[in-house]
C-alpha positions as CSV (number, residue, x, y, z in Angstrom):
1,X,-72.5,-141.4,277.5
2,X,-69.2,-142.0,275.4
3,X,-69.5,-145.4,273.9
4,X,-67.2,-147.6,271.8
5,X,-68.0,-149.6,269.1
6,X,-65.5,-151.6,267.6
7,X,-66.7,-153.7,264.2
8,X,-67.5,-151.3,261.8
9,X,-69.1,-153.9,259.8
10,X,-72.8,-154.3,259.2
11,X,-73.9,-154.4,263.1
12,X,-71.5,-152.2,264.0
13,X,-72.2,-149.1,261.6
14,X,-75.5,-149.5,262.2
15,X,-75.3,-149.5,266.1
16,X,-72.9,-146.4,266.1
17,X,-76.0,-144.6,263.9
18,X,-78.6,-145.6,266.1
19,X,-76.2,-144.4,269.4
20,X,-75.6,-141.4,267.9
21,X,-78.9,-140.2,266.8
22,X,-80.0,-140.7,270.2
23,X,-77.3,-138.8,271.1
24,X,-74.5,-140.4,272.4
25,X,-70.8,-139.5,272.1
26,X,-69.8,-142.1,269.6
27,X,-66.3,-143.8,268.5
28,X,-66.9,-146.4,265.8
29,X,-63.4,-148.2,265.7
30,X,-63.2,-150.5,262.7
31,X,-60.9,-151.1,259.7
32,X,-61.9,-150.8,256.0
33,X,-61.9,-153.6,253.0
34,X,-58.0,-155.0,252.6
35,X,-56.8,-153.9,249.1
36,X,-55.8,-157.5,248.4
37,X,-57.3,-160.3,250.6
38,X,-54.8,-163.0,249.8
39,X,-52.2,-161.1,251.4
40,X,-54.1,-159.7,254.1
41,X,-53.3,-160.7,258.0
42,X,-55.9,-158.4,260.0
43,X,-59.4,-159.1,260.8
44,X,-62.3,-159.4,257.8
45,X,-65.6,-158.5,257.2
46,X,-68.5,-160.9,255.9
47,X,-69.8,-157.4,253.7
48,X,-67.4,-157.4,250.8
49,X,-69.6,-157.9,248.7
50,X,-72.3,-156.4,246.2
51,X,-75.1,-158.4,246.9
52,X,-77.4,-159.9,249.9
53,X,-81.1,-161.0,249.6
54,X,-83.6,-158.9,251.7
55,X,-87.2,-159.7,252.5
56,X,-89.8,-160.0,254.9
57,X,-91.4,-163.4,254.4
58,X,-89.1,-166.2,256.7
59,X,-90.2,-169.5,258.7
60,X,-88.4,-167.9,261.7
61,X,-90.9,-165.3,263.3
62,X,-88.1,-163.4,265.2
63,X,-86.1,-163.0,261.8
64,X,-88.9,-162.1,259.6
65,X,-89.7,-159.5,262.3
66,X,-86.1,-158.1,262.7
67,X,-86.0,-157.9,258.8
68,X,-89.6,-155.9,258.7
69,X,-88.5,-153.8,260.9
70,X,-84.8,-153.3,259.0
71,X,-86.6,-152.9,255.6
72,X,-89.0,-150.4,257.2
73,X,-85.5,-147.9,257.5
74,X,-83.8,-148.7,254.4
75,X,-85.8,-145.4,252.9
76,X,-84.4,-143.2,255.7
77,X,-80.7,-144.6,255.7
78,X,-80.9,-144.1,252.4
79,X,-82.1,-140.0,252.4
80,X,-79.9,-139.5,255.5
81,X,-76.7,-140.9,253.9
82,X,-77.3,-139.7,250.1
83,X,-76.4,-143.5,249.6
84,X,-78.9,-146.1,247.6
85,X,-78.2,-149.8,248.4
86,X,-81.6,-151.4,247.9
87,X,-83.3,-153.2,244.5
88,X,-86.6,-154.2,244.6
89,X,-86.7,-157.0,242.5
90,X,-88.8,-159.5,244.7
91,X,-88.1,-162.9,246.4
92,X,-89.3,-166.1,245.5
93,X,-89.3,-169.2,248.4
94,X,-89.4,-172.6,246.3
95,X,-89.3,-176.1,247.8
96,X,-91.0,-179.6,247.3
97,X,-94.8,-179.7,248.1
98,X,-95.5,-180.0,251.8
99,X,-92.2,-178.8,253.4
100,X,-92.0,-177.3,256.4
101,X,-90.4,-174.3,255.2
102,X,-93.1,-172.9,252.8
103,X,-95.9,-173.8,255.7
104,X,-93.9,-171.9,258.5
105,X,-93.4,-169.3,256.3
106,X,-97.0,-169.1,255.4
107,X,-98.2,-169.0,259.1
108,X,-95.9,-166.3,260.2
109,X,-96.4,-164.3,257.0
110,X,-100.3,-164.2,258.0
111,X,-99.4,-163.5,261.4
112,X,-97.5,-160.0,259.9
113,X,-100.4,-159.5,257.5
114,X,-96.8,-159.2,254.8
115,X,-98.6,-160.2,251.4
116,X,-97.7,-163.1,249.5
117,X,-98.6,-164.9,246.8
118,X,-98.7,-168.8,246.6
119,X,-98.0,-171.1,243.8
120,X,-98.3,-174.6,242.6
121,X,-95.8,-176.7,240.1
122,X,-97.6,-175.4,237.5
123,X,-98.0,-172.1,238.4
124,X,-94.2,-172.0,239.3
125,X,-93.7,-172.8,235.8
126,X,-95.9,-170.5,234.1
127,X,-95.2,-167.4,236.4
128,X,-91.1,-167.9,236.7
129,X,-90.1,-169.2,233.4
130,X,-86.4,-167.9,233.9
131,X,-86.4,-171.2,236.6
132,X,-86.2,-174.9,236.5
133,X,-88.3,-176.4,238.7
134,X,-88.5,-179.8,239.5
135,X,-91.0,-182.6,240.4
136,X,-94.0,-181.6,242.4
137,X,-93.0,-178.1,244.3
138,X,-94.8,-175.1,245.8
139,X,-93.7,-171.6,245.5
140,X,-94.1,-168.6,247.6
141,X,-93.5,-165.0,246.3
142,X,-92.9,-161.8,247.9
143,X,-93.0,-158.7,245.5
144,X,-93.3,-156.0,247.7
145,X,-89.9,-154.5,249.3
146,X,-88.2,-157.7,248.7
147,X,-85.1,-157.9,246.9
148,X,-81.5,-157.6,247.4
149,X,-79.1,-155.2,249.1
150,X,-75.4,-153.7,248.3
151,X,-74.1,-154.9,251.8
152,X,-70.7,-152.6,250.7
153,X,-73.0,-149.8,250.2
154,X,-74.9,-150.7,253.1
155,X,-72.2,-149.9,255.5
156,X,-70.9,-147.1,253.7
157,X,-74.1,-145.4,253.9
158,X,-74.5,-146.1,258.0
159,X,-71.0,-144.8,258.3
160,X,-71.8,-141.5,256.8
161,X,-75.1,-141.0,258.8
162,X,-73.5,-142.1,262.1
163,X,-70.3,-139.4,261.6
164,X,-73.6,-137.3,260.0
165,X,-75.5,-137.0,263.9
166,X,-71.6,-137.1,265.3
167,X,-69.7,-140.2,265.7
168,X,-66.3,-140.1,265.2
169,X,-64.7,-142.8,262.6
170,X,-61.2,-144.2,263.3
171,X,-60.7,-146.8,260.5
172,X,-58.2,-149.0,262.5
173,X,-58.2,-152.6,264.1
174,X,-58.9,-152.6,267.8
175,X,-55.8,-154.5,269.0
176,X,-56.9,-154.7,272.6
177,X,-59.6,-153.4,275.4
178,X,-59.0,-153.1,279.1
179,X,-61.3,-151.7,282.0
180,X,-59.8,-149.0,283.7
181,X,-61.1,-146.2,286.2
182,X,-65.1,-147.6,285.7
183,X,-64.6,-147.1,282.1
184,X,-63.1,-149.1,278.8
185,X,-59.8,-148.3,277.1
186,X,-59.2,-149.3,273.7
187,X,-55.9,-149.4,271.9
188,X,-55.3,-149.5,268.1
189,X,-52.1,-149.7,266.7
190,X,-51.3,-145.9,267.0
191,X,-54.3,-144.4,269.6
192,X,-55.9,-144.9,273.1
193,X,-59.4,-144.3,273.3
194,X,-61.5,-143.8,276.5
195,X,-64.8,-144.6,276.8
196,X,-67.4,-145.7,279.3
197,X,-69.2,-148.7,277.4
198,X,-68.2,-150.8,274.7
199,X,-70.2,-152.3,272.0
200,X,-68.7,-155.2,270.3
201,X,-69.9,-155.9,267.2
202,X,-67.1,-158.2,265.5
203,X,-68.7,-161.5,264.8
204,X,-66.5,-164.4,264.2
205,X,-63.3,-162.4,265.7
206,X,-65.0,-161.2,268.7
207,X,-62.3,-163.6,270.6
208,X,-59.5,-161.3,269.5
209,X,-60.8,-158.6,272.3
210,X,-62.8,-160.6,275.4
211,X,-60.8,-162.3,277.8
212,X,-62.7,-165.2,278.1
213,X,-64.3,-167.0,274.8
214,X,-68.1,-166.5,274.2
215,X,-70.1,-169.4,273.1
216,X,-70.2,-168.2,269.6
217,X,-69.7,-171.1,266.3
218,X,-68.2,-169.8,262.9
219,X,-68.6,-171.6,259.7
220,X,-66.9,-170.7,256.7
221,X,-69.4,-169.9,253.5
222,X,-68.1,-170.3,249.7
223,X,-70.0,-168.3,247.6
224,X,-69.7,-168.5,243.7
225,X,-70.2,-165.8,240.8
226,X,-71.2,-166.6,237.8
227,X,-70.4,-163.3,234.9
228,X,-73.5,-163.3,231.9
229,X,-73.0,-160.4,229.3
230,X,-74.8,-157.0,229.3
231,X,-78.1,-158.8,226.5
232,X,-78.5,-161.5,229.1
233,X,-78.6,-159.3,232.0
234,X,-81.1,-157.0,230.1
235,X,-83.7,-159.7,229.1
236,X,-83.5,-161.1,233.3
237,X,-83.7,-157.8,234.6
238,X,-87.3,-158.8,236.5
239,X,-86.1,-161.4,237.5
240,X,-86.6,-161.6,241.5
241,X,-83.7,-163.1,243.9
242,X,-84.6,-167.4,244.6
243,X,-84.2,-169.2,248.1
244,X,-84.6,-173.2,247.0
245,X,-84.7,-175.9,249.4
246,X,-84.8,-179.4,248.5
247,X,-85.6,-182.8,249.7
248,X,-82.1,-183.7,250.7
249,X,-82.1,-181.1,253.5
250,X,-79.9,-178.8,252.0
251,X,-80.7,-175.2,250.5
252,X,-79.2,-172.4,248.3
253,X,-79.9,-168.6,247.1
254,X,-79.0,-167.3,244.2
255,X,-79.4,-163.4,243.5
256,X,-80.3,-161.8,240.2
257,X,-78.3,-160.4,237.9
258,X,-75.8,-157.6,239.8
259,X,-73.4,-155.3,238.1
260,X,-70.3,-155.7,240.3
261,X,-67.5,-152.7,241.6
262,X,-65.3,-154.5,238.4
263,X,-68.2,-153.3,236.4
264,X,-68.8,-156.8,235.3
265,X,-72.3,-158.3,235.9
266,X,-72.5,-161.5,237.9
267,X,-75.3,-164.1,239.4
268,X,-74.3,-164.8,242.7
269,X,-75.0,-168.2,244.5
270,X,-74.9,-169.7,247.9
271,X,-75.6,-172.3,249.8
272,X,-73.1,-174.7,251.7
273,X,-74.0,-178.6,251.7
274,X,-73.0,-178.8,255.2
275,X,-71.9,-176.6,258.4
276,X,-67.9,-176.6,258.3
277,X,-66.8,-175.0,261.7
278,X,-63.9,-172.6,261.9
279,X,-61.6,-172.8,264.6
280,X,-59.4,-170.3,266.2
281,X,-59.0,-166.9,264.9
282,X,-55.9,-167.8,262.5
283,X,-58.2,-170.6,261.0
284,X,-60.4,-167.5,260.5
285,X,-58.0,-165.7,258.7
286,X,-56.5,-168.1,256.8
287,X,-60.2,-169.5,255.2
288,X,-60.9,-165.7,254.3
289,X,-57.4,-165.4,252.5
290,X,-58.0,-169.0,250.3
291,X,-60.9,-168.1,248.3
292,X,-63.4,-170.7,249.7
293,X,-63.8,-174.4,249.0
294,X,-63.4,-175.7,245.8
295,X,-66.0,-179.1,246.0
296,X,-68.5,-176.2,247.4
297,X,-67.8,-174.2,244.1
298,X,-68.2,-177.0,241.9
299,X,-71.5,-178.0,243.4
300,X,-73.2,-174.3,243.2
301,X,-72.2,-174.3,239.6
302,X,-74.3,-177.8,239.0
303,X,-76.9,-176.1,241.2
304,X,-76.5,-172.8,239.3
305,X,-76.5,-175.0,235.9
306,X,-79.7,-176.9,237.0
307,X,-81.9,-173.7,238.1
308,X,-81.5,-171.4,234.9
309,X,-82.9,-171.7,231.6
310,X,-81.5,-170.6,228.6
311,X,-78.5,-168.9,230.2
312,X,-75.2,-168.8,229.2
313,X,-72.6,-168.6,231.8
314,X,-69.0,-167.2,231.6
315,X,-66.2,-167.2,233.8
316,X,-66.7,-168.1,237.6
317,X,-65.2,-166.6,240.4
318,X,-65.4,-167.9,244.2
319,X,-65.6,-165.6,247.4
320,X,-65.6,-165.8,250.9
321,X,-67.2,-165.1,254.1
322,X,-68.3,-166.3,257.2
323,X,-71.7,-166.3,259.9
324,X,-71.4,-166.5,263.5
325,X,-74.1,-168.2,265.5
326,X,-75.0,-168.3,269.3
327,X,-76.1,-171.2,271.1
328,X,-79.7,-170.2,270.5
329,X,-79.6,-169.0,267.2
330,X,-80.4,-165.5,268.1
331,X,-78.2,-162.4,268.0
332,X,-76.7,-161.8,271.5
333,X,-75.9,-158.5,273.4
């Protein structure tokens, strides 16, 4: 079967690998990172970036399942592409004593039989000394697999093994798609491209192409890098990647130390107070282009400030990106 599939982002790249190795006739239509974001007017992708947490251990058993069975391929990706995106460096889960996080967590961890240790206040202390912890908390750590990811090198390296077992890569936006004759024509700004199924894989600009809108929400994400210099970087170089949540409701990730395409090394934090729904396609656009919220920056640098010991931070920087959720919460087909 000749199938389309237009997002050649992190879905998409790896759906046209998986199509192809099972043998499918394979377009991946999708274009690559803008040069200069502020100017840019096409779509975006959420994985310009150098860094995303990975691991197994989740309170959601659907997620921590999908991410076992991601992590399980990472080692294959990797030989079949001749591309590395994946440090081992651990994850650690922290939140005040008796949240519902850490229990869930624990109970579907069991269920997996995914080891885990389990810490107390003190042993928090004692066993992560690079953190500041605070009040009475518990700690869970996952030191197997767990880590981060180059999300960049990521899709690069599903790219290459898709076009590797045959798809075909056409690094252009899909401007429209239109049944015709029992199949799907897509058009780009200079090609037509038959095929008999599409799969879309576009996220938050998935509205572009369908003619009627799905019941998908996007909310923009400010994310915030922190630069340490190359002594810093050396002494925190076991240190694992931190998912915190605290007693307000809110949450945040931070990433270890990452050397960065500028060849600068950053720490990379996350973690939006609240939901802040994008509307519309240009709103899209236009929060990709600005370089994210400003309050949000300022509060992952107090966050960032408050969780480090003995650090010394240099100059920030703010990014973008965005996640696309269902009505369910689940990915949709």
């Amino acid at each position: 079967m000749r199938i389309g599939v237009i997002g050649a982002g992190m879905i998409g790249a790896a759906a046209a690998r998986h199509l192809a190795k099972d043998g499918h006739d394979v377009v991946l239509v999708g274009p690559g990172e803008p040069e200069n974001k502020a100017d840019h007017k096409g779509v975006f992708g959420s994985h310009y970036d150098a860094g995303r947490i990975t691991r197994r251990i989740d309170p959601s058993a659907f997620w921590a399942h999908v991410s076992d069975e991601s992590l399980s391929r990472y080692d294959e990706i990797e030989a079949d592409s001749g591309v590395s995106f994946h440090e081992q460096t651990g994850l650690l889960m922290a939140a005040p004593a008796g949240h519902t996080a850490i229990s869930s967590t624990i109970d579907v961890a069991k269920s997996m039989d995914v080891p885990f240790s389990h810490f107390d206040s003190a042993g928090l202390d004692k066993q992560f000394a690079n953190f500041a912890f605070f009040g009475e908390e518990e700690g869970l750590y996952e030191g197997e697999v767990a880590g981060h990811i180059d999300p960049r090198a990521l899709v690069q390296a599903q790219k290459k093994a898709a076009v590797k077992h045959g798809a075909r890569l056409i690094e252009q936006e899909a401007k429209e798609i239109a049944e015709r004759n029992g199949g799907v024509r897509i058009n780009t700004a200079d090609q037509q491209i038959e095929v008999e199924q599409v799969f879309l894989a576009m996220c938050g600009f998935t509205d572009m192409l369908v003619p009627d809108p799905l019941p998908l929400k996007g909310y923009s994400r400010t994310i915030l890098l922190a630069e340490i210099d190359e002594m810093q970087a050396l002494k925190l170089a076991d240190m694992p990647a931190i998912i915190r949540y605290f007693a307000d409701g809110t949450n945040m990730y931070m990433l270890p130390p990452i050397r960065y395409p500028n060849g600068r090394i950053y720490f990379k934090i996350g973690g939006d107070p609240v939901d802040n729904p994008l509307h519309g396609i240009e709103e899209i656009k236009a929060f990709f282009r600005s370089g994210g919220h400003a309050h949000v920056g300022e509060l992952l640098e107090m966050r960032m400030r408050e969780v480090l010991r003995d650090v010394t931070l240099g100059e920030m920087h703010m990014s973008t990106c965005i996640t696309t959720y269902t009505e369910h919460g689940l990915p949709m087909l």
